[in-house]
TORPA-625150 format. One record per atom (N, C-alpha, C): residue in one letter; x, y, z. Coordinates in steps of 0.2 Angstrom, whole numbers, plus 2048, in hexadecimal, padded with zeros to 3 digits. Example, Ala and Ser with C-alpha at 12.3 -4.5 7.8 and 13.67 -1.06 7.14 Angstrom:
BEGIN
A8427E4827
A83E7EA827
A8427F0827
S8407F5823
S8447FB824
S840800827
! end
This chain:
BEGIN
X7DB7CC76B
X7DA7CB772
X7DC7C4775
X7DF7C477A
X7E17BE77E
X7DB7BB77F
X7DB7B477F
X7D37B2782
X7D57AC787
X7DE7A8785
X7E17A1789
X7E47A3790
X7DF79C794
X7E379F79B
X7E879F79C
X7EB7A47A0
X7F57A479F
X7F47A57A7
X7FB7A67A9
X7FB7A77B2
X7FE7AF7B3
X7FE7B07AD
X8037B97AD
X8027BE7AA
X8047C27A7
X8047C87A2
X8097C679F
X80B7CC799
X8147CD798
X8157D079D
X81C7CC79C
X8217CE7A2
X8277D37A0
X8267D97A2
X82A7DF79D
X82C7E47A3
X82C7E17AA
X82E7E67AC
X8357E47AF
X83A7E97B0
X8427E77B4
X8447E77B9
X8467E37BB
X8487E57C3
X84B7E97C5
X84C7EF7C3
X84D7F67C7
X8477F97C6
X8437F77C1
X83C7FA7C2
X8377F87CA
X8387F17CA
X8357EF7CD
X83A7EF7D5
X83D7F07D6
X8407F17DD
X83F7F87DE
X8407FD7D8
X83E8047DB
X8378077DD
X8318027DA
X82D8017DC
X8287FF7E1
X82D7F87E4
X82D7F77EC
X8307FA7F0
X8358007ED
X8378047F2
X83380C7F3
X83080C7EB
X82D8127F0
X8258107EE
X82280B7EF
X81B80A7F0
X81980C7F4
X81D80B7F9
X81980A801
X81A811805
X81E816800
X81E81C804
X818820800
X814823803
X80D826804
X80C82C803
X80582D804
X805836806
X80383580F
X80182D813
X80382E81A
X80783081C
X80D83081A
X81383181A
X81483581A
X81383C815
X813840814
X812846818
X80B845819
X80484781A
X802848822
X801840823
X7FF83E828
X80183B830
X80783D82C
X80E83A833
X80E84083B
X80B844837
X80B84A840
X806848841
X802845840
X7FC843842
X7FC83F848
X801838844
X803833849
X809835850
X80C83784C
X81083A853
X80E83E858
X809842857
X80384585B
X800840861
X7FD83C85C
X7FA837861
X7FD834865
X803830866
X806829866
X80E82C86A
X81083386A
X816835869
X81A832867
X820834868
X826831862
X82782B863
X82A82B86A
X82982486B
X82481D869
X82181E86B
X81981D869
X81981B862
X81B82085D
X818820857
X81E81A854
X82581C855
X82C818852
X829810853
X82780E85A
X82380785D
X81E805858
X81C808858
X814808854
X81680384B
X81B80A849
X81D807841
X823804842
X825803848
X8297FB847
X8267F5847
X8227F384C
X81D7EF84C
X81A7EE843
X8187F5840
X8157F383C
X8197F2836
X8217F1837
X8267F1831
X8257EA832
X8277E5839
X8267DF83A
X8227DD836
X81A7DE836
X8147D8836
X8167DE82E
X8177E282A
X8197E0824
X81F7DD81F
X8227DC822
X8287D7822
X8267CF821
X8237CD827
X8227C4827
X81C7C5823
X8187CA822
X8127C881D
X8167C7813
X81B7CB813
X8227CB80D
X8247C480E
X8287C2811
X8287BB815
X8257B8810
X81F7B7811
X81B7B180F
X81A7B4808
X8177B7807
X8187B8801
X81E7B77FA
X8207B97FE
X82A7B97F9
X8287B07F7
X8267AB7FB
X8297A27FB
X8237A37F5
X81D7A47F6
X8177A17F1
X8177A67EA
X81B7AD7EA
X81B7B17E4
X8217AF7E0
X8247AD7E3
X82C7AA7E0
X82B7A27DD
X8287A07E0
X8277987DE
X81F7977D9
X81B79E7D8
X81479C7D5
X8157A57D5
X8187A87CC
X8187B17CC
X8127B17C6
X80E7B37CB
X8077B47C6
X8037B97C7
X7FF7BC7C2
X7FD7C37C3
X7F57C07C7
X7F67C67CA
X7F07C37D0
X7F27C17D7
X7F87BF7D7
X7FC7BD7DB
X7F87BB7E2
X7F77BD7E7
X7F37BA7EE
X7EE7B87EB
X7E97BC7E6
X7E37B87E7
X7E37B17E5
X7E67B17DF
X7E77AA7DA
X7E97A67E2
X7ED7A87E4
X7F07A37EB
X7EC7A07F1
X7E87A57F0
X7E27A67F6
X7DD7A07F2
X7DB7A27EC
X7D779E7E8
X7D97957E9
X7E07957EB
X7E278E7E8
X7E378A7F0
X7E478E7F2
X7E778B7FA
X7E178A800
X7DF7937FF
X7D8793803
X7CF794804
X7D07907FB
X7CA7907F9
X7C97957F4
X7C37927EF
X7C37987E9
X7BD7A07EE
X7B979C7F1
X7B77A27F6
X7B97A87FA
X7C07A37FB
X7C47AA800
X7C87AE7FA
X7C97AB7F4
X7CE7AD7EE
X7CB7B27ED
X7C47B17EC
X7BE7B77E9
X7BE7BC7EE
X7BD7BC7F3
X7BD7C17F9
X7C47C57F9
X7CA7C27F8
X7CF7C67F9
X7D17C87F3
X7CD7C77EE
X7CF7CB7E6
X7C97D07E7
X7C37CF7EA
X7BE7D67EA
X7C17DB7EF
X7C57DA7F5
X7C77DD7F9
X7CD7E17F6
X7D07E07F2
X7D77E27F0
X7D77E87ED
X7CF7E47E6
X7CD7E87E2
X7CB7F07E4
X7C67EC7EB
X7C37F37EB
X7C77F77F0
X7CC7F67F3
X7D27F77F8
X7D57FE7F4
X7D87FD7EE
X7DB8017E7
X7D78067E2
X7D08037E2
X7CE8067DD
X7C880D7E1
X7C880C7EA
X7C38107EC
X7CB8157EF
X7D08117EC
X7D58177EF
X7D681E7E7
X7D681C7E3
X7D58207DC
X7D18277DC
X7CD8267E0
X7CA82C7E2
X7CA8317E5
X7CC8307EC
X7CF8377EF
X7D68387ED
X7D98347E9
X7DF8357E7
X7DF83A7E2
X7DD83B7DD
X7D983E7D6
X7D88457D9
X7D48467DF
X7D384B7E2
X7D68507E4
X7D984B7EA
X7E284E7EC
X7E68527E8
X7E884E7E3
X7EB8507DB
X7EA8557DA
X7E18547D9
X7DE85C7D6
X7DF8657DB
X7DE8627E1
X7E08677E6
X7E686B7E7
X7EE8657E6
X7F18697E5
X7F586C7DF
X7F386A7DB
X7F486C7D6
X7F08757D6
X7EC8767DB
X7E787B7DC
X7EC87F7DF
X7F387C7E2
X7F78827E4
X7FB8867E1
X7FC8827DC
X8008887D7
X7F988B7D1
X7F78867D1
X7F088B7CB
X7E988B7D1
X7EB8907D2
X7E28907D7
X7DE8927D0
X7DD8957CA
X7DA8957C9
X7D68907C3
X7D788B7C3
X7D78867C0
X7D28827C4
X7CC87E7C1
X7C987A7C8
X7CC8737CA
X7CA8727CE
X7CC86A7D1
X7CE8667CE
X7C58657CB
X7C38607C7
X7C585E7C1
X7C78657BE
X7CD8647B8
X7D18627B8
X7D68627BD
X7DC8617BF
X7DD8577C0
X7D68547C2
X7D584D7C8
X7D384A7BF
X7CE84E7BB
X7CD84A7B5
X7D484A7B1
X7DA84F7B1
X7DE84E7AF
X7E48477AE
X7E48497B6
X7E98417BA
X7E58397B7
X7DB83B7B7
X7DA8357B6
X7DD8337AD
X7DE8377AA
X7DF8377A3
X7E68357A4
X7EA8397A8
X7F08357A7
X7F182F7A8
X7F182D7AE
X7F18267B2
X7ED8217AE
X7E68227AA
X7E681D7A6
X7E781D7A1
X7EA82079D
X7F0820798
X7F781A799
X7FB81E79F
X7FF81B7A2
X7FF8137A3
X7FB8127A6
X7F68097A5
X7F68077A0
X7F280979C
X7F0806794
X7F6806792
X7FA80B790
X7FE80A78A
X80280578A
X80680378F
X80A7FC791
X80C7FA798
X80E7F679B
X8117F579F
X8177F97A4
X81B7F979B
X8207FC79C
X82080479E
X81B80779C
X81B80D79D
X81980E7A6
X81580A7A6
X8128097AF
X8198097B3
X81D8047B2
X8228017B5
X8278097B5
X82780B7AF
X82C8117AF
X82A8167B4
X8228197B3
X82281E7B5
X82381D7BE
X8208177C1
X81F8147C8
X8288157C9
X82C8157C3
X8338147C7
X83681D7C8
X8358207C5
X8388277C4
X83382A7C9
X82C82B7CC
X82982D7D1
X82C82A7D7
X82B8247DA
X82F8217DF
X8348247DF
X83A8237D9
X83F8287DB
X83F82F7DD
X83C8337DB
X83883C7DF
X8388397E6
X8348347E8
X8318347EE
X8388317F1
X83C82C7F1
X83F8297F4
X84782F7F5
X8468347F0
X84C8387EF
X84C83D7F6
X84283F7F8
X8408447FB
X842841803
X840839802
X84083880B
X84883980D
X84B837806
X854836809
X85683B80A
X853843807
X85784980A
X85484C80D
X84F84A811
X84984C816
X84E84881E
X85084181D
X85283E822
X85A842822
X85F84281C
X86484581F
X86684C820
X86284F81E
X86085981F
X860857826
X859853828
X856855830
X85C852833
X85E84B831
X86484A838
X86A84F836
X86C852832
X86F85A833
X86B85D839
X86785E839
X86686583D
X862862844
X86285E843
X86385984C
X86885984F
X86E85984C
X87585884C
X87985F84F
X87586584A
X87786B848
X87B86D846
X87C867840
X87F86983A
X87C86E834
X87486F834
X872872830
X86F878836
X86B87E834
X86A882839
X85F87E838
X85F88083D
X85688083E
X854884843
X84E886844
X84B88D845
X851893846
X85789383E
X85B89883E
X861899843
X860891845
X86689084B
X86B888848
X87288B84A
X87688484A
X875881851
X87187D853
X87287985A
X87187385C
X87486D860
X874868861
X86D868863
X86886785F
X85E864862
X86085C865
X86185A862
X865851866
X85A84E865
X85B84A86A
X85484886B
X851847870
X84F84D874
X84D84E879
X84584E87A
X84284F872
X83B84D873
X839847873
X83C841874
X83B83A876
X83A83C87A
X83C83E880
X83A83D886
X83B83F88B
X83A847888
X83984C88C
X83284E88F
X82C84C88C
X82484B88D
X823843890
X82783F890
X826839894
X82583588D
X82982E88E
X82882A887
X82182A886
X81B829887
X817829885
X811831887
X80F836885
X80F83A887
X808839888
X803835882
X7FD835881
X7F982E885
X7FF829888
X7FD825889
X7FF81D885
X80181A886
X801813884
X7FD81187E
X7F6814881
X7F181287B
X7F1813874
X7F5819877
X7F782086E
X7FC81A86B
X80081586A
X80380F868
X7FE80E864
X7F980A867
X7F4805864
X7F1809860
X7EF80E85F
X7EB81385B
X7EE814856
X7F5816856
X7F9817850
X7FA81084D
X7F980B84E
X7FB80584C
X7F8803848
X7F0806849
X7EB804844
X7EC80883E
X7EE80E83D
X7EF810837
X7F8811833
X7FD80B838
X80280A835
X802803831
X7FC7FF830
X7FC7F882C
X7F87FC826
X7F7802826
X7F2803820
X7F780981D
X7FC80C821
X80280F81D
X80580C819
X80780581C
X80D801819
X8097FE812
X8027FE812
X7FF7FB80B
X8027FD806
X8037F7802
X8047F97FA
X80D7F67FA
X80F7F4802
X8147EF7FE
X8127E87FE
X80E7E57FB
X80B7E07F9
X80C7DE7F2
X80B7E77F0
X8097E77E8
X8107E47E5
X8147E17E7
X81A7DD7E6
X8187D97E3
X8127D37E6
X8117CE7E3
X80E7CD7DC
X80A7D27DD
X8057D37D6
X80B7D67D1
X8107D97D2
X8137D87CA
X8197D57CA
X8197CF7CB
X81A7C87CC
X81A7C57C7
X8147C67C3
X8117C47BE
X8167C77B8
X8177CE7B8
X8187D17B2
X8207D27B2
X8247D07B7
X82A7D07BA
X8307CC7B5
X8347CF7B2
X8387CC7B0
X83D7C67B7
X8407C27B4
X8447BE7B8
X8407BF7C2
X8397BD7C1
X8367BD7C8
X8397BB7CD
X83C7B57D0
X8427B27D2
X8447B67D6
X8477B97D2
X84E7BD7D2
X84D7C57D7
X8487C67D1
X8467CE7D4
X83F7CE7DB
X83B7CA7D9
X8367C97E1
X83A7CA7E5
X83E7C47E7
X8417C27EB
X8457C87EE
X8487CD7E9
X84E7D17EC
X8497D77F0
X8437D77ED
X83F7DD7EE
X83D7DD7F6
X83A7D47F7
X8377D67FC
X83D7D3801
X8437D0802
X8477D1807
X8497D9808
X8477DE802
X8487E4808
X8467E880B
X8407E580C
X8397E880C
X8397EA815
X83E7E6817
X83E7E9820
X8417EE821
X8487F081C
X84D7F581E
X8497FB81C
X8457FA814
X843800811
X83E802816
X83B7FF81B
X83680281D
X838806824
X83D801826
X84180482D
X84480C82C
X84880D826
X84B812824
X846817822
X84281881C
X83F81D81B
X83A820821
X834818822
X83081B829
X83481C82E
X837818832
X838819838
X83C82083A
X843820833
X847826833
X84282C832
X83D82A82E
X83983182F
X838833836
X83382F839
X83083383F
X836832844
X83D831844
X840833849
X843839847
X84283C843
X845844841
X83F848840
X83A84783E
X835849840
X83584A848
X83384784E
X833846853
X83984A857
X840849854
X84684B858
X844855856
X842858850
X84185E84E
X83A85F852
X83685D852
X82E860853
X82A85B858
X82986285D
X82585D863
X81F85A861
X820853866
X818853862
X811858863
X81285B866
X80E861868
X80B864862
X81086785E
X81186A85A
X80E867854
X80E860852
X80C85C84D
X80885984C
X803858847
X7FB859849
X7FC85883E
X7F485A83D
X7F2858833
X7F1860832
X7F3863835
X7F1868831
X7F886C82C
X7FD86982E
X80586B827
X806866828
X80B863823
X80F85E824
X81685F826
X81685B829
X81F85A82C
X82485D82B
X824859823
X82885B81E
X82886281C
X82486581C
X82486C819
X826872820
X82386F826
X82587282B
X82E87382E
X83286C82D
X83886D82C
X83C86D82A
X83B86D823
X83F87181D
X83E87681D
X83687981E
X83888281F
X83B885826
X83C88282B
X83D883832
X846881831
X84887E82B
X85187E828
X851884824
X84D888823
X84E88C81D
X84E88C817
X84D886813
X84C88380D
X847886808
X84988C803
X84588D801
X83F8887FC
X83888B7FB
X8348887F8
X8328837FA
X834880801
X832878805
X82A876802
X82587A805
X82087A803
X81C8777FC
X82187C7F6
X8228787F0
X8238727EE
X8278737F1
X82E86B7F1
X8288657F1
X8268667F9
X8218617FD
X81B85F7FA
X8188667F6
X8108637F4
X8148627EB
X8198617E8
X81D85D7E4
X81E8557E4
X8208547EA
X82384E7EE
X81A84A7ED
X81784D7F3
X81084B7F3
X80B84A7EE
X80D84F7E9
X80884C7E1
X80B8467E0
X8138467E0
X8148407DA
X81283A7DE
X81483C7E7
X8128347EA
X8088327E9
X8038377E9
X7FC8387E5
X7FC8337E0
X8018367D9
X8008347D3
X80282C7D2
X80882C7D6
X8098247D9
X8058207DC
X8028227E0
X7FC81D7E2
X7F681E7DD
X7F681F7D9
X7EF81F7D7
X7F281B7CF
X7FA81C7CD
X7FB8177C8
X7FB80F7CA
X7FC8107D3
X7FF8097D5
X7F78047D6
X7F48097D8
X7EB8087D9
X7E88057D3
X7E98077CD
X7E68077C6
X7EA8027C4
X7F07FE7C7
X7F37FA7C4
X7F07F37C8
X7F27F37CE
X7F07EF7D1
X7E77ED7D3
X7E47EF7D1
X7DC7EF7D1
X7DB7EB7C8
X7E07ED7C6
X7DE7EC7BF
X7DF7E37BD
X7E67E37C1
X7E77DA7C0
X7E37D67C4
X7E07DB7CA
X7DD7D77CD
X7D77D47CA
X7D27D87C7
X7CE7D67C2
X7CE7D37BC
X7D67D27B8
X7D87CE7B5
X7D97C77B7
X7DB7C97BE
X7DC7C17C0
X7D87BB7C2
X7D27C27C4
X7CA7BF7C5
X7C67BB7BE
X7C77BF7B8
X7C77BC7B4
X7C97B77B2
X7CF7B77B0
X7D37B37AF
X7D37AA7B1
X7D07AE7B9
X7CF7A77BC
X7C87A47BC
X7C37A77B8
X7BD7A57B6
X7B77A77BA
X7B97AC7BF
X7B37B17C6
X7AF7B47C2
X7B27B87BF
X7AE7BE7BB
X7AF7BD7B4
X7AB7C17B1
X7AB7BF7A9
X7B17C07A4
X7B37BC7A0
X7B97BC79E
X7BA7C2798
X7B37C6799
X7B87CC793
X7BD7D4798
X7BE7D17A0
X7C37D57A4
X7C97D07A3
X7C77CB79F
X7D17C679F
X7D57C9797
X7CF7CC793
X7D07CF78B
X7D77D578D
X7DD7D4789
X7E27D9789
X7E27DD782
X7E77E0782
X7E77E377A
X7EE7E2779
X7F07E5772
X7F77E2770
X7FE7E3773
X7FC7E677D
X8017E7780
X8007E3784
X7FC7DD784
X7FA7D978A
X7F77DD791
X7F57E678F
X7F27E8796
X7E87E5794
X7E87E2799
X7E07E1799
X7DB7E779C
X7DA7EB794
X7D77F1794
X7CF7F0798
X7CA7EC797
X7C67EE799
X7C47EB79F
X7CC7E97A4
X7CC7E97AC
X7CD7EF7AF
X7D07F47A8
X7D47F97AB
X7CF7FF7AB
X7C97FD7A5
X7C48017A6
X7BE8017AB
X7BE7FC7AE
X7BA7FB7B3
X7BC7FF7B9
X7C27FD7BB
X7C77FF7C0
X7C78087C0
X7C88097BB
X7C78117BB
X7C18147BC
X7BC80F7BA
X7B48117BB
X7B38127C0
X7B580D7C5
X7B480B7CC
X7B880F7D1
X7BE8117CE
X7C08197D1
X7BC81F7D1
X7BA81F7C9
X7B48287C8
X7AE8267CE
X7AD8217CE
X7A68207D0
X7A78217D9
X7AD81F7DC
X7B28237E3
X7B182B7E3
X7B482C7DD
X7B58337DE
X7AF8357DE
X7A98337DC
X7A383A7DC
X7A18367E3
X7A282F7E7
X79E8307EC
X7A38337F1
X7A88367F1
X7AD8397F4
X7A883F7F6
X7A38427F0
X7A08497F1
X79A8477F3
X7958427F1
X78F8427F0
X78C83C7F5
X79383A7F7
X78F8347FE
X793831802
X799837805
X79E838808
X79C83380E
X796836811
X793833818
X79282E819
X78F829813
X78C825812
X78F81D80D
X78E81E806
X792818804
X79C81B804
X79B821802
X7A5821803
X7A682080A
X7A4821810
X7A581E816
X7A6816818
X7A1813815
X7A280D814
X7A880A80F
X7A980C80A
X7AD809805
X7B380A808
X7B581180B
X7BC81280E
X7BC80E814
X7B880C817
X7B980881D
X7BC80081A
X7B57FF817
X7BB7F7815
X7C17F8810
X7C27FB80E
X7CA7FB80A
X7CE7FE80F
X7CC801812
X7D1802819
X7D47FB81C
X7D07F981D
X7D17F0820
X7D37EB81D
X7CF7EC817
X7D07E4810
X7D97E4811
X7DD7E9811
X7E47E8810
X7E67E3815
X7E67E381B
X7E67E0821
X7E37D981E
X7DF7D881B
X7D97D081C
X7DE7CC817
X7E27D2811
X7E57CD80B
X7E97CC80E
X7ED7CF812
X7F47CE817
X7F57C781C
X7EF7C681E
X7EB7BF822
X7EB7BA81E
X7E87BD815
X7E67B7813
X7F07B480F
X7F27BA80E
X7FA7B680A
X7FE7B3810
X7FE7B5815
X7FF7B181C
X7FA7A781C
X7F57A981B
X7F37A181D
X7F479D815
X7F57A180E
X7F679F809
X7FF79C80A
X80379D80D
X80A79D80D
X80A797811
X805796816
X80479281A
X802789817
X7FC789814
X7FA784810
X7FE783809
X80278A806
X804788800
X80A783804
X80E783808
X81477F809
X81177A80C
X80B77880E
X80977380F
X80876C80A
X805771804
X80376D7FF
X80976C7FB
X80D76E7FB
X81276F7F8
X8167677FB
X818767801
X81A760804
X81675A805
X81175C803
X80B755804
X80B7547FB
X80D7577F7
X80E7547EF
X81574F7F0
X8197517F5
X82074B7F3
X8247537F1
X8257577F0
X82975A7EE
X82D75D7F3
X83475E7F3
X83975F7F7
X8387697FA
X83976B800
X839772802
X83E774801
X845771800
X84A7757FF
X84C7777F5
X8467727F2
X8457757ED
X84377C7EA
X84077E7EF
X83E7857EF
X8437897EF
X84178F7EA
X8467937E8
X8487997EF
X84179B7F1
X84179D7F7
X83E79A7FC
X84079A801
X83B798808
X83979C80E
X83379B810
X8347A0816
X8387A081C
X8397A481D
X83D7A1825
X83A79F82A
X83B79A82C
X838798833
X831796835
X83079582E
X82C79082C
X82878C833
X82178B836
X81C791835
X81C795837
X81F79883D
X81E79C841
X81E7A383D
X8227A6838
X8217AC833
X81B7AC833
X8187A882E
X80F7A982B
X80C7A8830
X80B7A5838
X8097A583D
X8087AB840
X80E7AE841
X8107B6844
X80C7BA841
X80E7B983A
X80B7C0833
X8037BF835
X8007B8836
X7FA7B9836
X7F57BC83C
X7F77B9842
X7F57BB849
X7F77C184A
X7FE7C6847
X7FD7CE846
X7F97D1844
X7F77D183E
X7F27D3839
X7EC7D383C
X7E97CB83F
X7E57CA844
X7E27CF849
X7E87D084D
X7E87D3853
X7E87DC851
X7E97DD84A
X7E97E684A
X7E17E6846
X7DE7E1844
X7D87E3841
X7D47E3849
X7D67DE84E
X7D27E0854
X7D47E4858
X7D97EA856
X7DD7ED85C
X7D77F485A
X7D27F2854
X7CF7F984F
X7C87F9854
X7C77F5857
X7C17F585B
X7C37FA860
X7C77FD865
X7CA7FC869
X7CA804868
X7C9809860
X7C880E85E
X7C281085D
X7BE81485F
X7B881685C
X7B881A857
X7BD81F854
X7BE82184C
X7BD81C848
X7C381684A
X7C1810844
X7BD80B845
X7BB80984A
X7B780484A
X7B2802845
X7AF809842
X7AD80783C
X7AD803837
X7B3802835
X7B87FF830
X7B47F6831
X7B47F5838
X7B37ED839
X7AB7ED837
X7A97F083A
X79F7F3838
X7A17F0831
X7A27F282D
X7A27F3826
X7A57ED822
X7AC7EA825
X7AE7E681F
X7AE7E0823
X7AC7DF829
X7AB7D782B
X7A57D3827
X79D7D8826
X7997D6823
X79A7D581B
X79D7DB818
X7A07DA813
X7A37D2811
X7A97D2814
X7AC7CA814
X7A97C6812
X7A37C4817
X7A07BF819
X79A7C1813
X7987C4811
X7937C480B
X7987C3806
X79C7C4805
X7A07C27FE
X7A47BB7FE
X7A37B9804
X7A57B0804
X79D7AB804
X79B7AE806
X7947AB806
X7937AC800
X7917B17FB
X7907B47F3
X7917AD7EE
X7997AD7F0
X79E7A97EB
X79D7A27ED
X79B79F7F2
X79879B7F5
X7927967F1
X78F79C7F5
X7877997F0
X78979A7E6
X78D79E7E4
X78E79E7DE
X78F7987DC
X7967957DF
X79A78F7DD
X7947887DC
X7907887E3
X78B7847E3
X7857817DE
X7827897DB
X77F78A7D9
X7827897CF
X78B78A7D0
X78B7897C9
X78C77F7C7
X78E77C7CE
X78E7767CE
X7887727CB
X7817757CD
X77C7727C9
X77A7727C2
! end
């Protein structure tokens, strides 16, 4: 067992593992799932506005990130940064927030899994199916690395294969080059603005905007394996400068072909999209295809969840927070018993998923809805005092291997965004819960760490 502080794990994974894992991280089951939803609200228009804006403020939040992951590639990555720039208090809050961000996602993830899997064998139970995935997924963690890094690359590919012939089918048949509702005809894009750019109102922007900084979660997870990243440098760097196209291309390309095929009338969480027009192209088995596509992006998230929850608690360790047998690894370098906690900390989601849906799963969904947003804040003000500190040592800026651009106004922008959508959530009474929940939360786990530090000074 490891017991010497180090800044990393092995670094065993390649950069095409790790670029295909930036690229399809950040595609979803929102995405999926819950895109007719947003177009509903927000119209097309509306909605395209919404997840541009929120490719932006995940772009300059990458920005900053890219300068302090490439010059300091450590597993832990924001906290340790947060730790060091913005106090060990804040460091602590944004590793508890991270942790619990990922690991209260495992849960209904598990679930999902088990449900559709209920399509092709209805008679098999759920449960079966959710404790199956959990046996895989911690398999997949435990055994190395490298197996993690493989499987994240071959699923992102499924999903990344699916958005790319989902985008050029449907501009087929916007075109009328393919046929849909059994017709070759030019549809062009008359649902823009045929109901009025905004059909629902202006406001319908802002509403959807609160739930596109929580779609785009998970391209963060770039930094954390920073750590275990061969030639860090090299591949960070390449990952996150493409983090604004992949997001423009997948997302945005989605909901314009979505929106050009299907009024927003029409679009709403009860089918998904995707199933609606691939069957509406004639594509047999679409349906299949979709809850296919859908498991692997489920099984994805709940590999990425179990990975990233799991450093985060090594990193906590590591850094001396929590007790150092979550820093203990085994002969692959995975630090099994962060990885067992983490998985505990998902079963213990999933039965309040059934047993206290109303009450503590309410809450814990409310703050890991937000904490994404708060760590996004904190790698923004982190990016901000690291270059600070950085030129008050005597050392040269152009030494940096990367730099941000535009220095400070990026990490100013990224922060005041981020800012400005956790306050845009007041403004919702569906969500305004969320603030209920994780502002006290913050503030009792800075205070916590607070009086700890204090307390261990004596």
């Amino acid at each position: 067992m490891a017991e010497e502080h180090k800044n990393h794990l092995s670094r065993a994974m390649t950069s095409r593992q790790v670029l295909m894992i930036s690229l399809g991280g950040v595609i979803g089951t929102g995405l999926f799932l819950s895109s007719g939803y947003t177009i509903h609200e927000a119209g097309p228009v509306g909605t395209i506005l919404a997840y541009l804006i929120g490719a932006v403020i995940v772009y300059l939040v990458m920005l900053c990130l890219g300068e302090i992951s490439v010059a300091m590639p450590e597993t832990g990555s924001f906290h340790v940064y947060a730790q060091k720039y913005l106090g060990k208090s804040a460091g602590f809050v944004v590793a508890i927030l991270y942790w619990l961000t990922w690991t209260i996602a495992l849960g209904p993830e598990f679930t999902a899994a088990g449900l559709i899997m209920q399509h092709w064998f209805p008679n098999i139970g759920t449960w079966i199916w959710s404790l199956l995935f959990m046996i895989l997924i911690f398999a997949i963690n435990a055994f190395s690395v490298k197996w993690f890094a493989e499987t994240e690359f071959w699923f992102s590919s499924i999903k990344v294969a699916a958005i790319v012939a989902f985008i050029l089918l449907g501009a087929g048949a916007i075109f009328g080059i393919f046929s849909f509702h059994g017709n070759h005809q030019l549809i062009g894009f008359k649902n823009f603005y045929e109901h009025g750019l905004f059909p629902n109102g202006f406001g319908g922007v802002f509403i959807t905007m609160l739930t596109v900084n929580f779609a785009f979660s998970g391209t963060e997870l770039i930094g954390i394996t920073a750590g275990e990243t061969k030639n860090p440098a090299t591949t960070i760097l390449k990952a996150i400068k493409t983090t604004l196209w992949r997001l423009i291309i997948f997302f945005i390309g989605s909901m314009i072909v979505m929106s050009s095929l299907i009024s927003y009338k029409q679009t709403g969480v009860t089918q998904s999209p995707f199933v609606l027009i691939f069957s509406e192209m004639g594509i047999p088995f679409a349906a299949d295809i979709m809850n296919f596509v859908v498991l692997t992006a489920i099984i994805l998230a709940a590999n990425s969840g179990l990975y990233a929850s799991t450093r985060m608690l090594w990193s906590l360790a590591n850094e001396g927070i929590i007790p150092k047998i979550f820093k203990q690894t085994n002969r692959k370098e995975i630090p099994i018993y962060a990885l067992i906690a983490s998985m505990i900390g998902g079963v213990f989601a999933l039965f309040s998923t059934v047993y206290a849906a109303g009450s503590v799963y309410l809450v814990l969904v409310s703050i890991s809805g937000l904490a994404v947003v708060f760590v996004w804040m904190a790698i923004a003000l982190s990016e901000l005092q690291f270059r600070k500190h950085y030129v008050a040592s005597g050392k040269d800026v152009r030494d940096l291997v990367y730099r941000t651009p535009f220095y400070p106004w990026t990490p100013l922008a990224a922060f005041i965004l981020c800012f400005l959508s956790c306050i845009l959530i007041w403004f919702d009474s569906n969500q305004r819960v969320a603030l209920y929940y994780t502002v006290p939360f913050v503030v009792i786990c800075y205070v916590f760490y607070e009086i700890k530090i204090r307390y261990d000074k004596k």
